[in-house]
ROBAMI-799172 format. One record per residue (C-alpha): residue number from 1; residue in one letter; x, y, z. Coordinates in steps of 0.1 Angstrom, whole numbers. Layout:
residues N
(NUM, 'A', (X, Y, Z));
...
***
This chain:
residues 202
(1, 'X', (0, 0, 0));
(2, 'X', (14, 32, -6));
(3, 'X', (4, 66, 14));
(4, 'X', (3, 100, 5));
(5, 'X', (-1, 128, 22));
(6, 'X', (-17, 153, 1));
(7, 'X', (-23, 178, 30));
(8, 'X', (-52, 203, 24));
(9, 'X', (-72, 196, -14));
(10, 'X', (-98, 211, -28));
(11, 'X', (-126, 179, -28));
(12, 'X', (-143, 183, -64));
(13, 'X', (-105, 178, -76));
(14, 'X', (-95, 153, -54));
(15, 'X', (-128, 132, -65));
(16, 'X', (-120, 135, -103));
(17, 'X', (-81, 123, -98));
(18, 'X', (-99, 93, -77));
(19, 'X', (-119, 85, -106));
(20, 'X', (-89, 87, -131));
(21, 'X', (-67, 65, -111));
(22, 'X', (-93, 41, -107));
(23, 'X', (-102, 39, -141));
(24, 'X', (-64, 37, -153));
(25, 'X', (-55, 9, -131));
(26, 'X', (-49, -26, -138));
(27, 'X', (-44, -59, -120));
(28, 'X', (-5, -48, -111));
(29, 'X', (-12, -17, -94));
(30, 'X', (-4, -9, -59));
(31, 'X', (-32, 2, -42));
(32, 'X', (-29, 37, -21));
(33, 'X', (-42, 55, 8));
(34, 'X', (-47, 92, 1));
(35, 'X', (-46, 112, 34));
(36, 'X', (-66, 144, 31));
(37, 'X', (-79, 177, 47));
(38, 'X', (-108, 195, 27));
(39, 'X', (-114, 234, 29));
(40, 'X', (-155, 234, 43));
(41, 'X', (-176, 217, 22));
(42, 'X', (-210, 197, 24));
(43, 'X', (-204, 163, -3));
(44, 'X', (-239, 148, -13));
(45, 'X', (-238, 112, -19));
(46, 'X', (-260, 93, -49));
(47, 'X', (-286, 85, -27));
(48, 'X', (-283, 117, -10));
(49, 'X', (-320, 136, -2));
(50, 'X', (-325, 168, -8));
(51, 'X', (-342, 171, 28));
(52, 'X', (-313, 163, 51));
(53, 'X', (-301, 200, 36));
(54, 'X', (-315, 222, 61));
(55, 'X', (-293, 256, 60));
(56, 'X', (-259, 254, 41));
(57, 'X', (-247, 290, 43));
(58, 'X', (-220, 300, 20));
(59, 'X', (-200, 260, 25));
(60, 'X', (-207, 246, -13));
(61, 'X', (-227, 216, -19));
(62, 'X', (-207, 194, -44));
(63, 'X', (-227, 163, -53));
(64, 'X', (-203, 131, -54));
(65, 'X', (-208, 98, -67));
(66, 'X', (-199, 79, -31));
(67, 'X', (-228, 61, -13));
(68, 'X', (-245, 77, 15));
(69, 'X', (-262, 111, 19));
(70, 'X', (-248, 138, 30));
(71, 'X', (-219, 151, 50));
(72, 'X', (-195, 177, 60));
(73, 'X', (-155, 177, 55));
(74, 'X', (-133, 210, 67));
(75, 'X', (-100, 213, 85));
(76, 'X', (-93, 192, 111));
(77, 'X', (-109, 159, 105));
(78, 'X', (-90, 135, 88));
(79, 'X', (-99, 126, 58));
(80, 'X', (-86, 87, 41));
(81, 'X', (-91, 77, 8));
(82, 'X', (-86, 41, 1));
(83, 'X', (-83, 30, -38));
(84, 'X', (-80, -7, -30));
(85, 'X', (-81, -38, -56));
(86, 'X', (-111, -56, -36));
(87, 'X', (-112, -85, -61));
(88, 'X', (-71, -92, -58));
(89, 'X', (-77, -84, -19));
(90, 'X', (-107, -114, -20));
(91, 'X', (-127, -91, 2));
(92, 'X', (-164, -77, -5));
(93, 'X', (-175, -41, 5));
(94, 'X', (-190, -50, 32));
(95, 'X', (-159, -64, 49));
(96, 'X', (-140, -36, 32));
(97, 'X', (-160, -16, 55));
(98, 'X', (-156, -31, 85));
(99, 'X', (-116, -28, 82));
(100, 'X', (-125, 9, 82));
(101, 'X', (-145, 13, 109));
(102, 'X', (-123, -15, 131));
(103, 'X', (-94, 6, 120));
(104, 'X', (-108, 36, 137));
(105, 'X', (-120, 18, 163));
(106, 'X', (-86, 7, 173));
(107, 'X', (-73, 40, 167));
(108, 'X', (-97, 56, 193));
(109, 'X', (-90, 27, 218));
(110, 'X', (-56, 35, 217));
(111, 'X', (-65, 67, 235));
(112, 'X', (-86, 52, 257));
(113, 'X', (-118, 62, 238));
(114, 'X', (-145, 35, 236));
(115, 'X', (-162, 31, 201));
(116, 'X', (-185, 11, 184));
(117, 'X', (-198, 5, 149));
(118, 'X', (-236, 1, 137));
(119, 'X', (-251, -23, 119));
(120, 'X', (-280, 4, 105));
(121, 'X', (-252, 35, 100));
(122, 'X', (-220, 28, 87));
(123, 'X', (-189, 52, 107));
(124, 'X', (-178, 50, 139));
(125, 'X', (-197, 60, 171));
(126, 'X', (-189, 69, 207));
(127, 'X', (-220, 69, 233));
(128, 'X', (-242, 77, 202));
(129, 'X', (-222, 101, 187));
(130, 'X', (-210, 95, 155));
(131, 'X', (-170, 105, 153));
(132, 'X', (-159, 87, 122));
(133, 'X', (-183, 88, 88));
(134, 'X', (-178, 60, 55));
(135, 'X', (-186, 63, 19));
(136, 'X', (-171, 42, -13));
(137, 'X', (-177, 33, -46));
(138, 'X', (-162, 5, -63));
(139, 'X', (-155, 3, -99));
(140, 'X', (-146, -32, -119));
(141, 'X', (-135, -46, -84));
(142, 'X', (-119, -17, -73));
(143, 'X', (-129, 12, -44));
(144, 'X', (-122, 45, -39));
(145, 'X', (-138, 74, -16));
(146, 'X', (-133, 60, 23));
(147, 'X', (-137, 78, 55));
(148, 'X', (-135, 107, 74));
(149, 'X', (-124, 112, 113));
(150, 'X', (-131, 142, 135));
(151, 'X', (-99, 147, 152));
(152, 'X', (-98, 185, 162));
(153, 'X', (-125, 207, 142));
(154, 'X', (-157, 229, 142));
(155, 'X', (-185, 208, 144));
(156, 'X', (-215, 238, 141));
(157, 'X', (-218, 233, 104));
(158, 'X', (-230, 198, 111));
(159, 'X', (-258, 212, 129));
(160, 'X', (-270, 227, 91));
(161, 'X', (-276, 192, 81));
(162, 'X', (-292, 154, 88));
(163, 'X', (-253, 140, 91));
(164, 'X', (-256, 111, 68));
(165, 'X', (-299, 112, 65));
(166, 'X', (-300, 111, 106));
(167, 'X', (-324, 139, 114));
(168, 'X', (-306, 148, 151));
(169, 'X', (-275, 129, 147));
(170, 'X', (-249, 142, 170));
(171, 'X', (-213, 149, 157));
(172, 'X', (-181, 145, 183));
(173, 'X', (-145, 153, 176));
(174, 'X', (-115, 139, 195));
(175, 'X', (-107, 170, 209));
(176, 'X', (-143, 171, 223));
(177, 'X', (-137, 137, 243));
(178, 'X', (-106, 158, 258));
(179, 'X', (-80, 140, 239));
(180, 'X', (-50, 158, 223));
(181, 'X', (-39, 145, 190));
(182, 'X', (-24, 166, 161));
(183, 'X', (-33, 158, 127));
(184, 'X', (1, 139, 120));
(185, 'X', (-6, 111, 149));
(186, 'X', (-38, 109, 140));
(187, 'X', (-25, 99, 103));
(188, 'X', (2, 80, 114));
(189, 'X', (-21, 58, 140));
(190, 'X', (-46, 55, 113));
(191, 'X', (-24, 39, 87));
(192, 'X', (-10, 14, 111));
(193, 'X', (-42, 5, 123));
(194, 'X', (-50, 0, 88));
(195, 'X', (-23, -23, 76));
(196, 'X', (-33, -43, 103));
(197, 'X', (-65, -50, 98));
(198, 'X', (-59, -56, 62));
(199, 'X', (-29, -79, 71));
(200, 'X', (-58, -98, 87));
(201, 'X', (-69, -109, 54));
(202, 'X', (-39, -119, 38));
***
């Protein structure tokens, strides 16, 4: 797996060099993580509904072509794409989904933050609260889009939305929960709890 640390992208162009790596690719290539801050911005998924858009201000809408409905990205949350061969990994989505969220989870139990995932809502929740979000799309086999993680940001302009079609959803940020971690920890303890659950697999 390579990473790359792209630092702070404008989303509409990140999307479109997802969807041209993806559609270049071939059997040999390596897949890669894409680590990511977005500049404010609400992303509308394909099944996203127009009703869970209750007051967006001046943050752009851009519609996407990940699952889910809608969400918010901005500085400070950690954004991770994963462009991952599922067929050569012998995984589904599902289970691609769950390496996600238990790579979050792990991440947040490592700071002593207890989290679980839901079987109605994919992301990552603590006492209700949902801290991590998920969205992908796969192409011939292969996925792209991934998750995001609220390590130290504003959280008002989730209050503008349903977060992912939950009317009353409540957002939290790792900062909230009184834990310190920087954007670079939060990278670096991301990716290792990734490899590891994907080394689970092989």
């Amino acid at each position: 797996m390579i990473v790359k640390d792209l630092g702070l992208v404008d989303y509409q162009q990140t999307c479109e060099a997802m969807q041209e790596f993806t559609a270049q690719r071939d059997e040999n290539t390596e897949d890669e993580c894409w680590l990511v801050e977005h500049p404010a911005v609400f992303t509308q998924g394909l099944n996203g509904k127009d009703e869970h858009i209750l007051n967006t201000g001046d943050i752009p809408v851009v519609n996407t072509d990940r699952g889910g409905q809608i969400t918010y990205h901005g500085p400070g949350q950690l954004i991770a794409y994963t462009l991952f061969d599922l067929k050569r990994q012998k995984i589904g989505v599902r289970e691609m989904v769950t390496h996600l969220e238990n790579s979050i989870i792990s991440l947040l139990d490592e700071l002593g933050i207890k989290a679980q995932a839901r079987t109605d809502a994919p992301g990552v929740y603590v006492d209700g609260r949902k801290i991590a979000a998920l969205g992908l799309r796969v192409k011939r086999g292969c996925c792209y889009h991934g998750l995001s993680l609220n390590v130290a940001m504003d959280l008002s302009p989730f209050l503008n939305i349903n977060p992912c079609g939950y009317q009353g959803m409540e957002v939290i940020d790792i900062k909230s929960l009184g834990h310190e971690l920087t954007m670079e920890q939060a990278k670096q303890q991301f990716v290792s709890a990734l490899k590891s659950q994907m080394h689970k697999e092989t």
